[in-house]
C-alpha positions in Angstrom: 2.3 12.9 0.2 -0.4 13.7 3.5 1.2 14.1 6.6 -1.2 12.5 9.0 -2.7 14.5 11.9 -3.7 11.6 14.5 -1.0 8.9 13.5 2.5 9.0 12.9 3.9 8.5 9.3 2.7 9.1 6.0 0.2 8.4 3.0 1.8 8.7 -0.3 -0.9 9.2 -2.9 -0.8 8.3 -7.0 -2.4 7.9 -9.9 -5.8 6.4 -8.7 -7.3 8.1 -5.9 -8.2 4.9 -4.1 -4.4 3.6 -3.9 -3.0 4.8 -1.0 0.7 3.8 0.7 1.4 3.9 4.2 5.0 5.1 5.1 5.6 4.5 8.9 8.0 7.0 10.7 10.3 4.3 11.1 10.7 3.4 7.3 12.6 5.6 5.8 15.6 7.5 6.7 15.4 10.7 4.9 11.9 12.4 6.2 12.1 15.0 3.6 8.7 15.1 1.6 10.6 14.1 -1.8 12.6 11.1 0.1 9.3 9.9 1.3 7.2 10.4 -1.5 10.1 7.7 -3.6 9.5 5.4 -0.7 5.8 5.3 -0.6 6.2 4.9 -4.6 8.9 2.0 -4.5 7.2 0.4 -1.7 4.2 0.5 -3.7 5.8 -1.3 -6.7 7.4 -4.0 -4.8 3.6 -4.7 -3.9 2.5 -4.6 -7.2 5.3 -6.6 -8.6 6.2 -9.0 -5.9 2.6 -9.8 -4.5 2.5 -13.4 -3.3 -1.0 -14.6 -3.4 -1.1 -16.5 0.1 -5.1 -17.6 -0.1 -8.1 -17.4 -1.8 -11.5 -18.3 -0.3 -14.6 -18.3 -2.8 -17.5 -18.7 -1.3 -20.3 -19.0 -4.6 -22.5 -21.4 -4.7 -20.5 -25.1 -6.3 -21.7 -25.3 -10.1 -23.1 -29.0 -9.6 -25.5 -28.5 -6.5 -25.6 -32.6 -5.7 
């Protein structure tokens, strides 16, 4: 967990060092670094497990150029 110096809230870090979670001041209700570590991680698998693909835009080139 990083406490953020010019924002309020927190990033909760894991296996991969590009994953980051934000946890926003507001989110959970026990601030204690454990408490918001275990949101930042269950918020983070609701995104990996509940992701809702809402549009996907591919821009190559059309495989028959008439």
């Amino acid at each position: 967990m990083i406490d953020l110096k010019d924002a309020e809230g927190w990033v909760v870090t894991g296996q991969h060092n590009d994953v980051l979670t934000y946890v926003g001041p507001d989110e959970p209700q026990d601030q204690s670094k454990i408490a918001v570590g275990l949101f930042g991680r269950a918020k983070r698998h609701r995104d990996g497990t509940e992701l809702h693909v809402v549009h996907v835009e591919d821009k190559r080139g059309s495989a028959d150029p008439a």
